[in-house]
TORZA-738060 format. One record per atom (N, C-alpha, C): residue number from 1; atom name; x, y, z. Coordinates in Angstrom, 1 decimal. Layout:
<pts>
NUM;CA;X;Y;Z
...
</pts>
This chain:
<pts>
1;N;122.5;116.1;111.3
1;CA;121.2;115.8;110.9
1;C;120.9;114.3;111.3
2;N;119.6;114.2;112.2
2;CA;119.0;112.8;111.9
2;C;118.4;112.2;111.4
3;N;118.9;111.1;110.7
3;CA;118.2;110.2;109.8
3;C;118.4;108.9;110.6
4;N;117.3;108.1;109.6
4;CA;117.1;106.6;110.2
4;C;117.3;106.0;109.3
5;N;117.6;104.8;108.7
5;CA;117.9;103.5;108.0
5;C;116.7;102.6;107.8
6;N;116.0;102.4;107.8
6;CA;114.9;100.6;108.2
6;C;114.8;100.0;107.3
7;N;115.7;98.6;107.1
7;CA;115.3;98.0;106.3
7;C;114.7;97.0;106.1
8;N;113.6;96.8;104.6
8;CA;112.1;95.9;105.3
8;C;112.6;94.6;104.9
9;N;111.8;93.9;105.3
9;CA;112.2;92.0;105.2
9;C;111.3;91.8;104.1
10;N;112.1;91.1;103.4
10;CA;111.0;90.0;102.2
10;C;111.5;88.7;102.3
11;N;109.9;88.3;102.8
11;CA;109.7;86.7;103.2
11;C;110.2;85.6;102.4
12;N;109.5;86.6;100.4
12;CA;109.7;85.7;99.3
12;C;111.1;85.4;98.8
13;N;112.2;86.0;99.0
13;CA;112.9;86.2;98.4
13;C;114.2;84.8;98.0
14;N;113.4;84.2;98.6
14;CA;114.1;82.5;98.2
14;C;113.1;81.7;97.6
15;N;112.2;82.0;97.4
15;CA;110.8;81.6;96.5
15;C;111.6;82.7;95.3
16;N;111.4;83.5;95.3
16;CA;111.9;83.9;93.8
16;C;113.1;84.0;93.2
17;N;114.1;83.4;94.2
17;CA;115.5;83.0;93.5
17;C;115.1;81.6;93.0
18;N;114.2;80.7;93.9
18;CA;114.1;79.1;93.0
18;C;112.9;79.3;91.1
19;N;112.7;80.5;91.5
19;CA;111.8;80.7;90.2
19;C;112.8;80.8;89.2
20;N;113.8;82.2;89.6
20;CA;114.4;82.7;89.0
20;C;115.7;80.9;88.4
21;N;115.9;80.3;89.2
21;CA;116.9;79.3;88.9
21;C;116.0;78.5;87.7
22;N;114.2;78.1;88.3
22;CA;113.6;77.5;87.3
22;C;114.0;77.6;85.7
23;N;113.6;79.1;85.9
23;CA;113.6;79.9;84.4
23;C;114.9;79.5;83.8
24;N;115.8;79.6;84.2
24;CA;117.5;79.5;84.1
24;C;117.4;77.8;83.0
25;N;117.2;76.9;84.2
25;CA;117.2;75.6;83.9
25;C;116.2;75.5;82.6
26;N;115.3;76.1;82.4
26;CA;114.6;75.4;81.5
26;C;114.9;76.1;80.2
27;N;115.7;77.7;79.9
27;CA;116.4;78.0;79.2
27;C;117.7;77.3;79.0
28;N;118.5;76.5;79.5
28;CA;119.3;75.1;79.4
28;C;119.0;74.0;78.9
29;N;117.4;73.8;79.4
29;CA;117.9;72.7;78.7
29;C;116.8;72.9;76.9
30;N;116.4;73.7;76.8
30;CA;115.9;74.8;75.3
30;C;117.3;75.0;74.7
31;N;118.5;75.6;75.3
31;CA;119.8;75.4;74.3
31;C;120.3;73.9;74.1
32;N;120.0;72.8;75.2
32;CA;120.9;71.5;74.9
32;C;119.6;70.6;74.1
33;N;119.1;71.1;73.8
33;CA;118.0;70.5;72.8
33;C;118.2;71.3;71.3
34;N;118.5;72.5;71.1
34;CA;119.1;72.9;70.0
34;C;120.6;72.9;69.6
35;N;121.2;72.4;70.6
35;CA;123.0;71.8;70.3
35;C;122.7;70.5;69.9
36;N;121.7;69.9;70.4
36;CA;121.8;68.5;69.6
36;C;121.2;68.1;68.3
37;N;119.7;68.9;68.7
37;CA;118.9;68.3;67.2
37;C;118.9;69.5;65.8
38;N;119.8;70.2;66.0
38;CA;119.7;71.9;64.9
38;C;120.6;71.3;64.2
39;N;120.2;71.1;62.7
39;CA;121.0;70.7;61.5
39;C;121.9;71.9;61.3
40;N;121.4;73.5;61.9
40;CA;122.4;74.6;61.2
40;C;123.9;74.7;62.3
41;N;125.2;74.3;61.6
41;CA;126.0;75.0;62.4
41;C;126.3;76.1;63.4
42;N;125.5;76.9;63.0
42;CA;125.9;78.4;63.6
42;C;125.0;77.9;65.2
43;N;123.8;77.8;64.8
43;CA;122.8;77.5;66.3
43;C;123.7;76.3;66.9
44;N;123.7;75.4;66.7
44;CA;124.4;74.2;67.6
44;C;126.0;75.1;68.5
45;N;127.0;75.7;67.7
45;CA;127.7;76.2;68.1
45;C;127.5;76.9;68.9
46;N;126.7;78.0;69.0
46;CA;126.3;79.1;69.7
46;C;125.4;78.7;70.6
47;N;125.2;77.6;70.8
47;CA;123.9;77.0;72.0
47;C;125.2;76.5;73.0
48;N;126.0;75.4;72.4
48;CA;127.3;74.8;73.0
48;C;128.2;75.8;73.9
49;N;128.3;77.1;73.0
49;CA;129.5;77.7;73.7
49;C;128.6;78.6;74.6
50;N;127.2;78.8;74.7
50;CA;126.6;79.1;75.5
50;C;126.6;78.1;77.0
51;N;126.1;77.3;76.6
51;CA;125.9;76.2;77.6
51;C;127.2;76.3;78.4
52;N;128.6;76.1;77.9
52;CA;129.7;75.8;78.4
52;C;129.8;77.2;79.3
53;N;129.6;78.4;78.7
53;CA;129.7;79.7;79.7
53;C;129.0;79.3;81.2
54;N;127.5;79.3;80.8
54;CA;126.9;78.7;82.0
54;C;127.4;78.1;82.8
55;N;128.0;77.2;82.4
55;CA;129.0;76.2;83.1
55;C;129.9;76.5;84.3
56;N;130.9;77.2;83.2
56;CA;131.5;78.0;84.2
56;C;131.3;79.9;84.8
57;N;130.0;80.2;84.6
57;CA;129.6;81.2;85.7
57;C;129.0;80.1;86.8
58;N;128.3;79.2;86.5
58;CA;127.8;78.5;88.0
58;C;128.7;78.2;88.5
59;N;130.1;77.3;88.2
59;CA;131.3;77.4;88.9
59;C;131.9;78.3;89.7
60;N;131.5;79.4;89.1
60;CA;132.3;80.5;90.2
60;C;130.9;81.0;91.1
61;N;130.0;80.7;90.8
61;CA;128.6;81.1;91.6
61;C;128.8;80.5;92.9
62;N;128.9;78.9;92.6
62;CA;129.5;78.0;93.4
62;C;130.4;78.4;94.4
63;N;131.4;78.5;93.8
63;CA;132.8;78.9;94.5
63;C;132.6;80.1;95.6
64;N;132.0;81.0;95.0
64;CA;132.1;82.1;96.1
64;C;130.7;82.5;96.5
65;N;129.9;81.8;96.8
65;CA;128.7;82.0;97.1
65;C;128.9;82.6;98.7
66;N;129.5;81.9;99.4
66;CA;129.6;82.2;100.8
66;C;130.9;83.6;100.9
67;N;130.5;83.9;99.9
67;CA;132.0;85.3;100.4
67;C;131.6;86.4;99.8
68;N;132.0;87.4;100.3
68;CA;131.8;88.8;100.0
68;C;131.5;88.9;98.4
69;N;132.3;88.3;97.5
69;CA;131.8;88.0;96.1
69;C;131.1;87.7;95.5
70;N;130.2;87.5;96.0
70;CA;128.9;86.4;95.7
70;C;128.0;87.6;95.3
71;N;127.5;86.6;93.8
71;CA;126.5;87.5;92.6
71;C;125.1;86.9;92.6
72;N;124.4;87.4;92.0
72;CA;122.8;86.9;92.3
72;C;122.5;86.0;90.9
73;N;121.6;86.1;90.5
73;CA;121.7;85.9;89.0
73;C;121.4;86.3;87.8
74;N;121.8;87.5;87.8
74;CA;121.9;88.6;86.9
74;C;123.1;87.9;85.6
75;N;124.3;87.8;85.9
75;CA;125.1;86.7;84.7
75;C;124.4;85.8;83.8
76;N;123.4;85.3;85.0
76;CA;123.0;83.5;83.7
76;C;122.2;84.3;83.0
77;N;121.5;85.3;83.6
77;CA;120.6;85.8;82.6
77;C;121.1;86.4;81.6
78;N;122.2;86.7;81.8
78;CA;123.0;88.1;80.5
78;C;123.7;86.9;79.9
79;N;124.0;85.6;80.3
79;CA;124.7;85.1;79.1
79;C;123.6;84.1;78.0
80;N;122.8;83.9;78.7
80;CA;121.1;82.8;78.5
80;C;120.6;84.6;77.2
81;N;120.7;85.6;77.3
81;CA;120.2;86.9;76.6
81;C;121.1;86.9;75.5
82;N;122.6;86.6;75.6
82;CA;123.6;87.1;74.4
82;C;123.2;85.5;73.7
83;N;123.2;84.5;74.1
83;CA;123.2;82.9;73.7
83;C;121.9;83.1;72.7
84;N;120.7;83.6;73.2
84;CA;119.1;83.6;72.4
84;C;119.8;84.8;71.0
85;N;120.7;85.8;71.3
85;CA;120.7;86.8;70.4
85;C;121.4;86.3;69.2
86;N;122.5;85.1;69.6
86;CA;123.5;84.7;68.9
86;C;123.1;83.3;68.0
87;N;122.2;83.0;68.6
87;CA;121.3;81.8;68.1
87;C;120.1;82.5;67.0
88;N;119.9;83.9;67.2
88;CA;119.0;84.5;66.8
88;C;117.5;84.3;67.2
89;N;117.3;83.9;68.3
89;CA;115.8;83.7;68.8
89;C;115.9;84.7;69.4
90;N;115.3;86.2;69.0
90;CA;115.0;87.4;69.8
90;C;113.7;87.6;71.0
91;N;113.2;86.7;70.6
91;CA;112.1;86.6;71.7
91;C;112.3;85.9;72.6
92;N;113.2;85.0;72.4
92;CA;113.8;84.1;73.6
92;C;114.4;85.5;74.9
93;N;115.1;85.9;74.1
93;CA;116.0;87.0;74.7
93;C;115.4;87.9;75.3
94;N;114.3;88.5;74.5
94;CA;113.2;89.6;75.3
94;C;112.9;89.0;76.2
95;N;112.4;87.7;76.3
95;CA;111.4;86.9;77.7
95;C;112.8;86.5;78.8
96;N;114.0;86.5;78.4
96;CA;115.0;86.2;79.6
96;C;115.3;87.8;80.2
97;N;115.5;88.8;79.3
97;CA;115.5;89.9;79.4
97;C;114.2;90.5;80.9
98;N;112.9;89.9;80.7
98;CA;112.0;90.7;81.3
98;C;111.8;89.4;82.8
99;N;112.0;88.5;82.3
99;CA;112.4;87.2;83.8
99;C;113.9;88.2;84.2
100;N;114.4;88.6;84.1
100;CA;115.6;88.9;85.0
100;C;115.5;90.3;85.6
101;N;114.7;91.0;84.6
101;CA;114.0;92.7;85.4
101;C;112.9;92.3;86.5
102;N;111.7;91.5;86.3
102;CA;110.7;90.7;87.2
102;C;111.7;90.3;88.6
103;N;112.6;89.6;88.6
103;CA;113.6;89.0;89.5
103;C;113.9;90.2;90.5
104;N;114.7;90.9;89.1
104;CA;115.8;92.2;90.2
104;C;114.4;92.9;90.9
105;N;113.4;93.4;90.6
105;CA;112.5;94.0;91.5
105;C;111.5;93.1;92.2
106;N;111.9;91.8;92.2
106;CA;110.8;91.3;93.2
106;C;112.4;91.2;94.6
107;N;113.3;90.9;93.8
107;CA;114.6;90.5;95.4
107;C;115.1;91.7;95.9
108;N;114.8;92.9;95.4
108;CA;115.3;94.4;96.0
108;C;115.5;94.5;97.2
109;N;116.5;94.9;97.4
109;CA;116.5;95.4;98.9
109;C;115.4;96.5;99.1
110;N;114.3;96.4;99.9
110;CA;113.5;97.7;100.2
110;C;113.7;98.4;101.6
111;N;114.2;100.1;101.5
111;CA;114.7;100.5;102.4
111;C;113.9;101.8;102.6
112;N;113.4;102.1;104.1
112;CA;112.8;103.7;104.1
112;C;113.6;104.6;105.1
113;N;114.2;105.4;104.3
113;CA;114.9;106.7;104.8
113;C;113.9;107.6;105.6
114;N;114.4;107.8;106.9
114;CA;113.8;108.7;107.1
114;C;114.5;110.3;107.5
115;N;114.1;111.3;107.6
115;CA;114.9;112.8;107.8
115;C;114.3;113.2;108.1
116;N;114.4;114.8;108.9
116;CA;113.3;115.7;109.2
116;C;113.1;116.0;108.0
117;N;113.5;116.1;106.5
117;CA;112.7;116.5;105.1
117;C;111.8;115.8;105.4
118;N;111.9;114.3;105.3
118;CA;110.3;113.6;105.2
118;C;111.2;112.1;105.5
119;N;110.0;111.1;104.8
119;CA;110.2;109.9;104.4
119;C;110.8;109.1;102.7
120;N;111.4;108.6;102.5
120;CA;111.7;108.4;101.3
120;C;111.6;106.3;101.6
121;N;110.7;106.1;100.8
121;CA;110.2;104.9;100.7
121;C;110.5;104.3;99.2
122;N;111.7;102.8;99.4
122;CA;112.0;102.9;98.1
122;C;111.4;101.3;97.6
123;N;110.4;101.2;96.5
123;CA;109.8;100.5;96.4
123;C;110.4;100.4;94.4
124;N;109.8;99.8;93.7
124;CA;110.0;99.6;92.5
124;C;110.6;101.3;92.1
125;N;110.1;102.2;92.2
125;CA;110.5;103.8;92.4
125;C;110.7;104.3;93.9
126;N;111.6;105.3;94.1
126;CA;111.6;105.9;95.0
126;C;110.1;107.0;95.5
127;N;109.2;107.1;96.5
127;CA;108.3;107.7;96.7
127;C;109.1;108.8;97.9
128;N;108.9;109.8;97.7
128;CA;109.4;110.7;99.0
128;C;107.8;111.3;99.2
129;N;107.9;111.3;100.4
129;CA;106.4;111.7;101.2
129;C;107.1;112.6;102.5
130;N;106.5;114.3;102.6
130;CA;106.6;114.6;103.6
130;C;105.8;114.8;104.3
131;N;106.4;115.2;105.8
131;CA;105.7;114.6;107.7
131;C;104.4;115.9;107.1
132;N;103.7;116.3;106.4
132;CA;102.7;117.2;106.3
132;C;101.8;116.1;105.9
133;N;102.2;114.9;105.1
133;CA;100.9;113.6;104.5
133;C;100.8;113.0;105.3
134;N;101.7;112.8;106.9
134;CA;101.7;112.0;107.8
134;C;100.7;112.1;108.6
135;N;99.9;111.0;109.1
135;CA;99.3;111.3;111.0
135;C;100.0;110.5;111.3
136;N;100.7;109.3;111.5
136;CA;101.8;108.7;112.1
136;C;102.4;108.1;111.8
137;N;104.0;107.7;111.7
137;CA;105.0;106.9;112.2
137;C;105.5;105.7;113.0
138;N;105.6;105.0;112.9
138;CA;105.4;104.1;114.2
138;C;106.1;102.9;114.0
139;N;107.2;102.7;114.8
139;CA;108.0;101.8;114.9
139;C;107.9;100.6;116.1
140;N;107.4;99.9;116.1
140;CA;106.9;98.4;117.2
140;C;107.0;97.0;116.6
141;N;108.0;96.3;118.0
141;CA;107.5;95.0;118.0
141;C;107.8;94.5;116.3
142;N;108.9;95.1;115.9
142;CA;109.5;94.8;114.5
142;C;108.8;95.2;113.8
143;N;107.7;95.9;113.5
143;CA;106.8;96.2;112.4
143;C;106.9;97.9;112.3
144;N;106.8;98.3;111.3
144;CA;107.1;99.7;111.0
144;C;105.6;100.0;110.1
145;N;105.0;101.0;110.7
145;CA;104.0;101.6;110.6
145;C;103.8;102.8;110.0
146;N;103.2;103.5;108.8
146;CA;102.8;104.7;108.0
146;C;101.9;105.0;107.8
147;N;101.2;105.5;108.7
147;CA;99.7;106.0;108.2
147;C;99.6;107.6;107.6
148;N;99.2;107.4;106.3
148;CA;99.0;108.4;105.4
148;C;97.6;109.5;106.1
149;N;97.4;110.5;106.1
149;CA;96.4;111.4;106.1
149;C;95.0;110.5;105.2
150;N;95.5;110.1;104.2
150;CA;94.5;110.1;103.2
150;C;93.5;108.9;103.3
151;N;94.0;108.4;105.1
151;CA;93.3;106.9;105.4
151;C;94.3;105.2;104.6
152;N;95.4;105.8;103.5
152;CA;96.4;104.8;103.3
152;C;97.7;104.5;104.9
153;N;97.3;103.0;104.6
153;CA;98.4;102.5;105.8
153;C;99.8;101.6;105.4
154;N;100.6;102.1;105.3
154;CA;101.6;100.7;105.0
154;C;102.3;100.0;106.5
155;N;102.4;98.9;106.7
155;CA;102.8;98.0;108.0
155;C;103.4;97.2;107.3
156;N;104.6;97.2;107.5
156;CA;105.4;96.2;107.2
156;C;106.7;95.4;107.9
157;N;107.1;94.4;107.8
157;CA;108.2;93.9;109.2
157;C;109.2;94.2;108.6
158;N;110.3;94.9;109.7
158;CA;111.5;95.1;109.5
158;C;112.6;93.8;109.6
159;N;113.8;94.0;108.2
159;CA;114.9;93.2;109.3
159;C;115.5;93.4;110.1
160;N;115.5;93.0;111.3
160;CA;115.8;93.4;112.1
160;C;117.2;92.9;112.3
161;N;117.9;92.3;111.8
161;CA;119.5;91.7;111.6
161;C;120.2;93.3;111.0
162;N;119.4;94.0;109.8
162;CA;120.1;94.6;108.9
162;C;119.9;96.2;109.2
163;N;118.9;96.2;110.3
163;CA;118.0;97.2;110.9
163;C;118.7;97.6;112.5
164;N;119.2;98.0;113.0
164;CA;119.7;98.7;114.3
164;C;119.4;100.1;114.7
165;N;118.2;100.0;115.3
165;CA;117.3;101.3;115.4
165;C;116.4;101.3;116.8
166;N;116.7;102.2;117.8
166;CA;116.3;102.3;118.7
166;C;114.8;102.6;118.6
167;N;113.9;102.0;119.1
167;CA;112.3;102.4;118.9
167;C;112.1;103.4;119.5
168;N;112.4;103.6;120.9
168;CA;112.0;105.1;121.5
168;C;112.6;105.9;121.2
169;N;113.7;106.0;120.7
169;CA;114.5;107.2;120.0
169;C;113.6;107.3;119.0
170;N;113.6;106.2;117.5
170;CA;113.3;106.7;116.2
170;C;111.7;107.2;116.5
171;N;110.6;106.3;117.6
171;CA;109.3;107.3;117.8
171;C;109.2;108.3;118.5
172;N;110.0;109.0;119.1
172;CA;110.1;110.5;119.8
172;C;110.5;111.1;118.7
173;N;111.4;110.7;117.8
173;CA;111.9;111.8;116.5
173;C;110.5;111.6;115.8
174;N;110.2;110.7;115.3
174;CA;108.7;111.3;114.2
174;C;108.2;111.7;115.0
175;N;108.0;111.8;116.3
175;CA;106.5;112.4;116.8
175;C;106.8;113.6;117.0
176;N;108.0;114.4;117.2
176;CA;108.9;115.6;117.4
176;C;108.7;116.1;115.6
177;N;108.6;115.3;114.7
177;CA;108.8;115.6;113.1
177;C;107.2;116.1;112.9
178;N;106.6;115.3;113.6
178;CA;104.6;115.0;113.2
178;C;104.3;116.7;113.7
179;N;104.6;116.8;115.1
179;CA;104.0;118.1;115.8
179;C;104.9;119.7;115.2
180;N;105.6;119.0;114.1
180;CA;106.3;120.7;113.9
180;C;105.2;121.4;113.0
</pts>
């Protein structure tokens, strides 16, 4: 069976790791302002031994950034989430909680399957659309093209590093898919 792979490019996606770092930092320095000036034991402690985790997850973030090991920042957020819970600021936790869901679906990989079943376009949800909704397909000049029946178009640029897809092959298969 033939299928195709295309995976699309996001331009932003170093724009919202420096957001995602913002958020980070400024939940740092909200715990090193409550390790210093919080008269209650429990919060100073639990801000401190927070901070110190951070510490050393960026250390290893550091360390293996360039190697197959390398994590996004999904950790600061889960330890910045357990630190607000343990300090008892639950709304701190909810708002790191929903900055780190915001994150994971803005840096997604977005990839469209294609098969002779149809198309499967994976965006925040997976959409499966079959070649019956289609008038065309269309792979060019790095840009991957879907025009819906219903007058909807999506055009978007491929990456083409992550993408190895012959264009006249993959547009003779949808147009072989379109005319069945």
């Amino acid at each position: 069976m033939q299928e195709f792979l295309i995976t699309l490019r996001n331009e932003k996606t170093r724009l919202y790791n420096r957001i995602g770092w913002f958020i980070i930092i400024i939940n740092c320095a909200l715990l090193l302002y409550l390790s210093i000036s919080s008269n209650e034991k429990g919060i100073r402690n639990g801000s401190i031994a927070t901070l110190i985790t951070l510490a050393i997850v960026l250390g290893l973030y550091l360390y293996f950034r360039k190697t197959k090991y390398c994590f996004g920042l999904h950790p600061f957020f889960f330890f910045l989430i357990l630190g607000w819970i343990k300090n008892e600021y639950y709304w701190l936790a909810v708002a790191a909680l929903v900055f780190d869901l915001l994150h994971s679906i803005a840096t997604a990989k977005k990839v469209i399957n294609i098969t002779k079943e149809g198309i499967i376009y994976s965006s925040i949800f997976k959409k499966k659309t079959g070649w019956q909704q289609l008038n065309n397909l269309l792979l060019k000049d790095g840009l991957v093209t879907i025009d819906f029946k219903n007058n909807k178009i999506i055009q978007q640029a491929i990456d083409e590093i992550k993408t190895s897809v012959n264009e006249q092959e993959f547009n003779e298969f949808c147009r072989q898919q379109l005319n069945k």
